[in-house]
Phi, psi and omega in degrees: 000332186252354137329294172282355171284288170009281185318291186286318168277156181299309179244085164323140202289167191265161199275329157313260164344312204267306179317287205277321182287279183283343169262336167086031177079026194297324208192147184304153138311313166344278163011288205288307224274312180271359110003259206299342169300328205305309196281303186323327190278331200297288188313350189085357226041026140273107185255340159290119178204155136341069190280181170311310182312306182272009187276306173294332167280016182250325182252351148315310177295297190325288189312321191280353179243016171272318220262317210061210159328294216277037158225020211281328165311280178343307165302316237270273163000289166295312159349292184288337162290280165003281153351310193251013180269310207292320186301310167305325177292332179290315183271018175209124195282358176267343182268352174277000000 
């Protein structure tokens, strides 16, 4: 969780916050601190990759600014089709 707070969040949770709060003092900032190198050396210090999603908002834009206004149902429509390929591709490893 405070990894993906790091990453992810605007104000990340404090290290302080994670210890005394969520964890109820189970374990130290110390602790807390060689964790996260641990996962980090696991990961390479690559925590960034490419999901599907985002592969569909990238070629979502690319199309809408090939197509323009005057295709925004259309466009809206292949979104939800789309959408609804990646979501099926995540929960059923036979439909990829």
């Amino acid at each position: 969780m405070y990894l993906g707070s790091k990453y992810e969040d605007i104000y990340p949770l404090h290290s302080r916050t994670v210890v005394e709060k969520i964890s109820h003092s189970a374990f130290t900032k110390e602790q807390l601190f060689k964790k996260e190198e641990e996962i980090l050396r696991l990961f390479e210090f690559s925590v960034d990759f490419v999901t599907s999603y985002d592969i569909h908002q990238s070629m979502m834009a690319l199309i809408s600014a090939k197509v323009g206004k005057n295709q925004d149902t259309l466009l809206g429509k292949v979104s939800e089709l789309s959408m609804l390929y990646i979501r099926m591709a995540l929960q059923s490893p036979d439909f990829l």
